[in-house]
C-alpha positions as CSV (number, residue, x, y, z in Angstrom):
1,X,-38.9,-1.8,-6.9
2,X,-39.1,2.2,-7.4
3,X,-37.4,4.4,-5.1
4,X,-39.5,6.6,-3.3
5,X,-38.1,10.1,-3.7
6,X,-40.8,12.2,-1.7
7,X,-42.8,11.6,1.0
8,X,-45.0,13.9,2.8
9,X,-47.4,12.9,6.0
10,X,-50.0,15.8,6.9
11,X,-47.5,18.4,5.6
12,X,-48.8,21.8,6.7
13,X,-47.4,25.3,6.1
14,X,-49.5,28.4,8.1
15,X,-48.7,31.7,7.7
16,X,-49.6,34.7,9.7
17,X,-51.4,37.6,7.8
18,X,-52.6,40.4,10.0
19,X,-54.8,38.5,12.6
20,X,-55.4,36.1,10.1
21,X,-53.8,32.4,10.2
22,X,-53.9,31.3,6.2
23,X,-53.6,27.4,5.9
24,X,-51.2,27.9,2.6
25,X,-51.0,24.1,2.6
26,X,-53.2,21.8,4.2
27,X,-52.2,18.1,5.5
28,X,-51.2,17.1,2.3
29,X,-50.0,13.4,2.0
30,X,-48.3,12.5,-1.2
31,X,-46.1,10.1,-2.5
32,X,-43.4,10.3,-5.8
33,X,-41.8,8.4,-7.0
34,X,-38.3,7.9,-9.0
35,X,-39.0,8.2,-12.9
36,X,-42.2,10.1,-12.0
37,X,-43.3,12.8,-14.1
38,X,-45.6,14.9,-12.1
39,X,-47.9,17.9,-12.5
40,X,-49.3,20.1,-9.4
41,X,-51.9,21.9,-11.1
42,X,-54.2,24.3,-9.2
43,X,-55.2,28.2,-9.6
44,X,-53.4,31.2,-8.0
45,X,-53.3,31.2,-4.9
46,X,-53.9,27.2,-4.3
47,X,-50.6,26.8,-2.9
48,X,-48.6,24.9,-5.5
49,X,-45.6,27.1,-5.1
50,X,-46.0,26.7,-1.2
51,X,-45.6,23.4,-1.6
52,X,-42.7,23.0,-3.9
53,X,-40.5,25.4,-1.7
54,X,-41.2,22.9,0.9
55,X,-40.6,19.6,-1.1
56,X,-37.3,21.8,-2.2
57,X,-36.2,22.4,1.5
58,X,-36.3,26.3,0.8
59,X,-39.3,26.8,3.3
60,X,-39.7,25.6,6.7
61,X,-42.4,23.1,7.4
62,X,-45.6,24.1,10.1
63,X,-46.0,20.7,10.5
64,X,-46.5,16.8,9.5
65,X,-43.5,15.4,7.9
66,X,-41.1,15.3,4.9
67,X,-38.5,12.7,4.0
68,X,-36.4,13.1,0.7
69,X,-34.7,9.9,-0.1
70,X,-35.5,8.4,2.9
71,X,-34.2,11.4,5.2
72,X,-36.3,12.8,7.4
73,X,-36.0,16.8,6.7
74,X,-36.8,17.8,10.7
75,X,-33.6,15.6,11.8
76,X,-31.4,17.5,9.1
77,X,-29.1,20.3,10.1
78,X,-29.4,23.7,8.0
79,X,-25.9,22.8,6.7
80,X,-27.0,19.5,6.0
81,X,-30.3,20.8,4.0
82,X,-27.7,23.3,2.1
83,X,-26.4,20.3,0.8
84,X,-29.5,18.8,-0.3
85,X,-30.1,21.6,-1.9
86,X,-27.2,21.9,-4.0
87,X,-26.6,18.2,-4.7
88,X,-30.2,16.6,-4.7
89,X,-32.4,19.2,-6.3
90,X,-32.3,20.7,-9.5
91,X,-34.7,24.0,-9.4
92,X,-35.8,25.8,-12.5
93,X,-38.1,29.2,-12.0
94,X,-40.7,31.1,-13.9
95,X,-38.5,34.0,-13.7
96,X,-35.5,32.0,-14.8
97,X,-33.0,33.5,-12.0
98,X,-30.0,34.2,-14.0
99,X,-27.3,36.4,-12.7
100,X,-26.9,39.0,-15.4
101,X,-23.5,40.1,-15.3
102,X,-22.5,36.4,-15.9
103,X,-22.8,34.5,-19.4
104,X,-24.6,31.5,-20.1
105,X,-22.1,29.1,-19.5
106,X,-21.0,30.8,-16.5
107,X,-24.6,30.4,-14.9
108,X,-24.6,27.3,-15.9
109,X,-21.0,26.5,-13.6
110,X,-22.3,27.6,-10.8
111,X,-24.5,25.3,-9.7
112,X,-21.4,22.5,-9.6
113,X,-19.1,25.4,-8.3
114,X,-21.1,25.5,-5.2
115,X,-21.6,22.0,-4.7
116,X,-17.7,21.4,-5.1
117,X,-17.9,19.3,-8.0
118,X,-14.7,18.8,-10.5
119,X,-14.3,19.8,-13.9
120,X,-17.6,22.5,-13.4
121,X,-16.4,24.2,-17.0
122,X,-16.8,20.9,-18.8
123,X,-20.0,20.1,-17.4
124,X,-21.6,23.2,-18.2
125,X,-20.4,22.7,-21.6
126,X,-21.5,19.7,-21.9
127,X,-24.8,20.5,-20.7
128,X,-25.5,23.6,-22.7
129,X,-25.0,21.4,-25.6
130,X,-27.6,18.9,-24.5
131,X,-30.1,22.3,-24.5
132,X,-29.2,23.2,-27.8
133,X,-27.4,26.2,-26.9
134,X,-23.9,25.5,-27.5
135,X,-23.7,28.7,-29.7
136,X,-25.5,30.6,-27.3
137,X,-22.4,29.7,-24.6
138,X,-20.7,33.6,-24.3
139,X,-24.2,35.9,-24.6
140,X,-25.3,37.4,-20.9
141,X,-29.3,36.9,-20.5
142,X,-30.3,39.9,-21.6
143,X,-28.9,38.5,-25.1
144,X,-31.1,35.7,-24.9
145,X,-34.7,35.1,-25.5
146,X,-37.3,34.0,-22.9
147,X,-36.7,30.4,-24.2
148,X,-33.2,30.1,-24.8
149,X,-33.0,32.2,-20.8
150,X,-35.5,29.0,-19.5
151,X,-33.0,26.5,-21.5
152,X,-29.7,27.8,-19.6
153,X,-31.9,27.3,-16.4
154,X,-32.3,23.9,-16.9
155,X,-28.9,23.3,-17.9
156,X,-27.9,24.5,-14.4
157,X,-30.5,22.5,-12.5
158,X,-29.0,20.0,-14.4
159,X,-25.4,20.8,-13.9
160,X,-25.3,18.5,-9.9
161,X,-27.1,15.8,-11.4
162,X,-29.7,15.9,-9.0
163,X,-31.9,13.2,-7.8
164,X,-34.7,15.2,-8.8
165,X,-36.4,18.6,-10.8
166,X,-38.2,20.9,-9.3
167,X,-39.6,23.6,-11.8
168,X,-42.2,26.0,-10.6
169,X,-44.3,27.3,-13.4
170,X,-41.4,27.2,-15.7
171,X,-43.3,28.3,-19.0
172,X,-45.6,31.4,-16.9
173,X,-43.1,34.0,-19.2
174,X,-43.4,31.9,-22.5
175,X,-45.6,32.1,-25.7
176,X,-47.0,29.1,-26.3
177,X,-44.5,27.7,-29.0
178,X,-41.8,28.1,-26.3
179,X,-43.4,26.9,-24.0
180,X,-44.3,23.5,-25.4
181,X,-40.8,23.5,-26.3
182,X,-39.3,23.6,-23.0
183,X,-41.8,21.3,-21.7
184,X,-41.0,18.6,-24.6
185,X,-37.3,19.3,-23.3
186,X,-38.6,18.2,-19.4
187,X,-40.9,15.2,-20.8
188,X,-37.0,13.7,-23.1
189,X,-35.3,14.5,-19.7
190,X,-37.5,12.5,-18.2
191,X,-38.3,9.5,-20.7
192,X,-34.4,9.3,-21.9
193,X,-32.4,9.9,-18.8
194,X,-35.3,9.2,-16.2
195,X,-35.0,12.2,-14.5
196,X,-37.9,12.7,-12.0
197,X,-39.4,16.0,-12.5
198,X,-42.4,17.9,-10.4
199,X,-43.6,20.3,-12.1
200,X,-46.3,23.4,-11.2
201,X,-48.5,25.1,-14.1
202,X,-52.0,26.3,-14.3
203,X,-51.9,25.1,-17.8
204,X,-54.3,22.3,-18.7
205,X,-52.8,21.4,-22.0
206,X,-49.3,21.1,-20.3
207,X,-50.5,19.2,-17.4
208,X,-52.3,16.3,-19.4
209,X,-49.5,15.6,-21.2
210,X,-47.4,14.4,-17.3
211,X,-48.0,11.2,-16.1
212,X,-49.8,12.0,-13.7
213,X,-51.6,15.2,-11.6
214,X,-52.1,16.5,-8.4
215,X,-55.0,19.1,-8.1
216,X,-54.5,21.4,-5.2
217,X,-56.9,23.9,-4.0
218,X,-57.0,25.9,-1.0
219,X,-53.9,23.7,0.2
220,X,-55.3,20.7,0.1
221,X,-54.9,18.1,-3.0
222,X,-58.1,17.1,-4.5
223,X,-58.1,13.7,-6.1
């Protein structure tokens, strides 16, 4: 039987702006689960990257419920949802968050650095290969392109071999060449090492090749 990873019951986020309360999500029940490959597809503004901060434990919930692996998120300490975090979740960003004094490798070791993990040099290594960048190990980001930058980003979300990938409109900086590319990277993560990945995009051609899609609009998931 599949493990569920996610679980959300009437998950809620509100956020005050001016007088105004905006529902950013909306009592959104969803389930995934391990193996899934998952699209959250929806226009600016629908609240896809709402969401994922909060499936990601890197916003606080409103209200309904959230259980990762079985945990409920609201009984979990702040130390405890560090861990999570660092250990569980791989996170890969439209803007690729790369420190830029550091080189590709070293971006790459941090992830395991912080979550304590041995041998963080040979991991990165080894993961940088997986991406095809083994070449590209000693160039700082601003030597790289926008492709080869998203690449050492999913090396590091890679690098605590995490129970699942969050990546939040992780081609928005792309052309389209690249951007299939790093999506056909996600899909063999997925299909070859069954990696669970939830990924947000507002593009259609992306989204119909997951295995499945979540519309959200105005915070609330449509089908």
């Amino acid at each position: 039987m599949s493990t569920v990873v996610i679980k959300t019951e009437k998950l809620t986020k509100l956020y005050k702006l001016s007088a105004e309360i905006v529902r950013a999500v909306d009592g959104v029940d969803l389930e995934i689960m391990a193996g899934e490959f998952v699209a959250i597809m929806g226009p600016s503004g629908s609240g896809k990257t709402t969401l994922l901060d909060m499936l990601g434990c890197l916003d606080a919930i409103t209200s309904g419920k959230l259980e990762i692996m079985g945990q409920d998120v609201s009984q979990i300490s702040e130390s405890g949802l560090v861990n999570i975090r660092r250990g569980k979740i791989g996170f890969v960003f439209q803007d690729f968050s790369l420190l830029p004094t550091l080189t590709a490798l070293e971006n790459v070791q941090l992830a395991p650095f912080f979550a304590r993990q041995k041998d963080s040099s040979a991991t990165a290594k080894r993961l940088l290969e997986m991406v095809g960048l083994s070449e590209r190990a000693k160039h700082l980001p601003r030597q790289l392109s926008g492709g080869e930058k998203q690449r050492v980003a999913i090396a590091r979300a890679l690098a605590v071999n995490p129970q699942f990938l969050i990546a939040d409109e992780p081609t928005g900086h792309l052309d389209s060449k690249n951007s299939q590319a790093i999506f056909e990277l996600l899909k063999e993560l997925n299909s070859k090492q069954g990696l669970t990945v939830i990924l947000a995009t507002h593009d259609l051609g992306l989204g119909k090749q997951c295995k499945r899609i979540i519309s959200l609009r105005d915070g609330k998931i449509q089908n």
